[in-house]
C-alpha positions in Angstrom: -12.5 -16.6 -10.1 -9.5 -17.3 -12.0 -7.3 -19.7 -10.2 -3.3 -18.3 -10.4 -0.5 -20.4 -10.0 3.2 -20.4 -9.9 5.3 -21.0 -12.9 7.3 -23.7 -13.1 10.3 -22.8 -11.4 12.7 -22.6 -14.9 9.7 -20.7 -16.4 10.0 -18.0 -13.3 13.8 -17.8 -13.2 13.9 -17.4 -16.8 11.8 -14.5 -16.5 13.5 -13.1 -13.4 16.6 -12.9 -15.2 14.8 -11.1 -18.2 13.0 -8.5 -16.2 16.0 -7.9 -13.7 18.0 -6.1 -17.1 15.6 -3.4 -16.9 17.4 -0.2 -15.9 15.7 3.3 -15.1 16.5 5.5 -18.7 14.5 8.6 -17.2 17.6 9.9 -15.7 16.3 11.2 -12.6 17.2 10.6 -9.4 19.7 7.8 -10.3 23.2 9.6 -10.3 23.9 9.3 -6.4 21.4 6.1 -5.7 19.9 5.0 -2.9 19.6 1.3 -1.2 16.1 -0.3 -0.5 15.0 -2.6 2.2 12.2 -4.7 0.3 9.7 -5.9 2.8 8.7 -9.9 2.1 8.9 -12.0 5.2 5.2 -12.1 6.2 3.0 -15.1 5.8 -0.5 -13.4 3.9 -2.6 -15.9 5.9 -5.6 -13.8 4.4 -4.6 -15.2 0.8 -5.7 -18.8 2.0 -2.8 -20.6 0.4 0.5 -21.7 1.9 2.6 -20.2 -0.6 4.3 -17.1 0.9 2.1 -13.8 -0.2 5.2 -12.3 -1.8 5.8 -15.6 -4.3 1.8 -15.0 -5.6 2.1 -14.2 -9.2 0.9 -11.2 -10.8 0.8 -11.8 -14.4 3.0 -15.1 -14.3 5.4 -12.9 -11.9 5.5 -13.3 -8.8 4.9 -10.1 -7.0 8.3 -10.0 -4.9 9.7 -9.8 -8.7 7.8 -6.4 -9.5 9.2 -4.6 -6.4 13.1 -5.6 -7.3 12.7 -4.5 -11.2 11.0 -1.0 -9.7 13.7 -0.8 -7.4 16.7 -1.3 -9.7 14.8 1.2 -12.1 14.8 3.6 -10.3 18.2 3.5 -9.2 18.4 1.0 -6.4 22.7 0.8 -6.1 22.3 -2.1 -3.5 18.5 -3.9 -2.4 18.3 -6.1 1.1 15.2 -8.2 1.2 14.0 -9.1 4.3 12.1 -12.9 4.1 10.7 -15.2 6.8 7.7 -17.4 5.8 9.2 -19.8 2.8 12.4 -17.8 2.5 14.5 -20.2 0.7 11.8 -20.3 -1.8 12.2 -17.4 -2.1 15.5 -17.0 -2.6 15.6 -19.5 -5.0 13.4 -17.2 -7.5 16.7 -14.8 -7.9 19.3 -17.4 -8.4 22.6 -15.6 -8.9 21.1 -12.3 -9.0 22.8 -9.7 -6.5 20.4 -9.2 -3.7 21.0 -9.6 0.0 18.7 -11.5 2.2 18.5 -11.2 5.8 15.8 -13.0 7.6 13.2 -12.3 10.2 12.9 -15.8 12.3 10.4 -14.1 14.7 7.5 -12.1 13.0 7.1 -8.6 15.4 6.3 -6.6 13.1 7.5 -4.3 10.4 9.9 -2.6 12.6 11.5 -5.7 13.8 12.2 -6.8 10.3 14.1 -3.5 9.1 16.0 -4.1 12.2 16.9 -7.2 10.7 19.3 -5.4 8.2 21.3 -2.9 10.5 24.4 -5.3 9.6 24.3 -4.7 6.3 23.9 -1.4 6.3 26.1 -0.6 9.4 29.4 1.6 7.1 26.6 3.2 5.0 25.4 6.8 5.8 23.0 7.5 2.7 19.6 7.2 2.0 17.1 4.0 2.4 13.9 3.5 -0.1 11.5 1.3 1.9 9.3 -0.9 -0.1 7.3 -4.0 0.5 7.3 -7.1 -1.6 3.6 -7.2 -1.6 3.1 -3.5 -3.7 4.1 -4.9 -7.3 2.2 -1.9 -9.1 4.8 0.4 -7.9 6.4 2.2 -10.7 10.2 3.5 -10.8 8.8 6.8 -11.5 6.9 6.9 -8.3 10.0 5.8 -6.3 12.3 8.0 -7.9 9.6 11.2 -7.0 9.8 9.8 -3.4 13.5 9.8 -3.1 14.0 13.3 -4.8 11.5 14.8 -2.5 13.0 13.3 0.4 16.8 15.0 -0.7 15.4 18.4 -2.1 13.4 19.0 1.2 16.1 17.0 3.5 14.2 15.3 5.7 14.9 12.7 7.9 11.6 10.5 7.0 9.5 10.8 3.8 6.6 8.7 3.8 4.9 8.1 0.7 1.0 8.8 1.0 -2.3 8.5 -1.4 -5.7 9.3 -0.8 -7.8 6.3 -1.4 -11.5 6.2 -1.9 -12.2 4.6 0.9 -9.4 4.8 3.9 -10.7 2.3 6.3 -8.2 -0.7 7.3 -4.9 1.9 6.7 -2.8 3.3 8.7 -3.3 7.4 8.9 -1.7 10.0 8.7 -1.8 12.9 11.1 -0.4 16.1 10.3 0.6 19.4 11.8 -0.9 22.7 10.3 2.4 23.5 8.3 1.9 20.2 6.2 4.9 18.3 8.5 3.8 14.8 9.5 3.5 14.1 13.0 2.6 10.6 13.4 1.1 8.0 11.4 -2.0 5.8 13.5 -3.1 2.0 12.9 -6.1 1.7 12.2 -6.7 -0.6 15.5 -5.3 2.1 17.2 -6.6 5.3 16.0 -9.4 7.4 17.7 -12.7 8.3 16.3 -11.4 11.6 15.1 -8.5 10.1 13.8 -10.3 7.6 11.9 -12.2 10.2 10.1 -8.5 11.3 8.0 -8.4 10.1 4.6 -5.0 10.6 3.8 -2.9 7.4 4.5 0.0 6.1 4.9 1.0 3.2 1.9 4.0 1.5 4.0 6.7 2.8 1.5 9.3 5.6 2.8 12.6 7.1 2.1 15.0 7.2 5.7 18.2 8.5 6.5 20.3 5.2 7.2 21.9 6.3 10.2 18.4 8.0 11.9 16.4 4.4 10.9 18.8 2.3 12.6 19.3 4.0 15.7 15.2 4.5 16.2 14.1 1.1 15.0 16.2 -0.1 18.2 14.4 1.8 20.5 10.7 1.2 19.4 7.8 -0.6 21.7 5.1 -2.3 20.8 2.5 -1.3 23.5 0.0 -1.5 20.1 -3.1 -3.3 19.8 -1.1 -5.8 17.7 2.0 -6.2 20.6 4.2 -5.6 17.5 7.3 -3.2 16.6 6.0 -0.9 13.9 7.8 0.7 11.3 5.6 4.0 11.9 6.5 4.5 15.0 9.8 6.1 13.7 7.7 9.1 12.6 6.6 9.9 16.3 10.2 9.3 17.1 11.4 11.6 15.0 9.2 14.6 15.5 9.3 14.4 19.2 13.5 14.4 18.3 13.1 17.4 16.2 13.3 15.8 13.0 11.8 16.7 9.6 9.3 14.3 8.5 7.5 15.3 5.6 4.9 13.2 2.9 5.1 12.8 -0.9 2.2 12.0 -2.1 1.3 9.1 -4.7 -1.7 10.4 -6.9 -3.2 6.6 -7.9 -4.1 4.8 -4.4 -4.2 1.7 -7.3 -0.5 1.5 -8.0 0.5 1.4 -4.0 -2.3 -0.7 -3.1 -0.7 -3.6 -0.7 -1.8 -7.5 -2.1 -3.7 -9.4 0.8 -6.4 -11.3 -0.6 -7.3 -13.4 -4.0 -9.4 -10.8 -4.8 -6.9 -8.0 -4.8 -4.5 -10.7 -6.5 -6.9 -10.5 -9.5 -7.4 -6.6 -9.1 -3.5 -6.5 -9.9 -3.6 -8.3 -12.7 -6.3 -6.8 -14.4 -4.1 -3.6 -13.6 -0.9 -4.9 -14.7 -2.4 -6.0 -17.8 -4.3 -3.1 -18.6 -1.3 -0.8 -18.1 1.0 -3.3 -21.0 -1.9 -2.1 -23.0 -1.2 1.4 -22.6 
């Protein structure tokens, strides 16, 4: 296997600062914007390194750096990451680049972490992209669908889905027979039945501000982790009478989540593959 490193940190800054130019030129879904919550405190303790999973490099990149440039392509007006493990390592990779980092001291879960942000985002009333820092295949073009499905069909929650080959390990999704998502189950915590769904959820949704906020506070975590997930706001909303609809992403490749060497090196070969293209 082929060992990956980090740049030195110049090297890396000099190429934050070129990719973080790029700007979405499909002109979709960029006129009224939208702010993201990027995902990157965890620790990745499956990677087997002590470098934070988000600063792992995917094609001298690290990955953290993919999710910003698709954010700001496709038409991110404001993007709040949330870091914990190594965050003023992280940090550091963005120099004087206009993001806004909150941190999650405590690690409960995905849930707790968007919580983390309800300062920043207390005065605004629009839209919020959801990404994680560990999905660096994700194109603009993906997001953008997401958050023009999301407005069109005005939802509350739009959770991006995919279909993979092989579901097991993901969270699923559950759906009602008019196509409306209902709930989305960990796999820890899903029944034989449920288990047996192959659509799944990818961790990557578009929120109204002001519904995220208010039912982030009043998740549990009676789970089989004793964490606060993110998810749970999809329960919360159907049982509120909310709309909660999917989008789906047709290549389970490009939303695939980073959380070993071996996926590391599955990127890659992706990333490289598509420059060819």
């Amino acid at each position: 296997m082929q060992h990956l490193r980090m740049r030195d940190t110049r090297t890396t800054e000099g190429v934050t600062s070129g990719m973080m130019t790029g700007r979405n030129d499909t002109g979709t879904g960029a006129q009224e914007g939208f702010w993201t919550i990027i995902l990157a405190a965890g620790k990745g303790k499956r990677m087997r390194s002590d470098l934070a999973k988000v600063l792992h490099p995917v094609c001298g990149v690290p990955m953290l750096i993919h999710s910003v440039v698709a954010a700001r392509a496709a038409g991110a007006r404001k993007i709040v990451v949330v870091v914990g493990h190594q965050a003023e390592r992280i940090r550091g990779l963005f120099g004087k680049d206009e993001l806004i980092f909150v941190e999650q001291h405590d690690l409960l879960g995905t849930g707790h972490a968007v919580l983390q942000a309800r300062e920043v985002f207390k005065n605004y009333t629009g839209n919020v992209v959801i990404l994680c820092g560990d999905v660096p295949l994700i194109q603009p073009k993906t997001v953008q669908a997401l958050y023009n499905r999301h407005r069109s069909e005005e939802a509350v929650v739009t959770v991006l889905t995919t279909i993979p080959a092989e579901p097991a390990g993901y969270g699923r999704v559950v759906k009602a027979k008019d196509g409306r998502v209902l709930k989305i189950v960990e796999e820890k915590d899903a029944t034989t039945e449920e288990k047996q769904i192959r659509e799944i959820n990818t961790g990557i949704y578009c929120v109204e501000s002001r519904f995220l906020f208010g039912a982030v506070k009043s998740l549990g975590n009676r789970n089989a982790q004793g964490e606060y997930y993110l998810t749970d706001i999809i329960e919360f909303a159907f049982n509120n009478g909310r709309r909660v609809i999917s989008a789906p992403a047709s290549d389970p490749e490009e939303v695939m989540g980073i959380n070993t060497r071996e996926e590391l090196e599955k990127a890659c070969r992706r990333m490289e593959a598509r420059g060819r293209q």
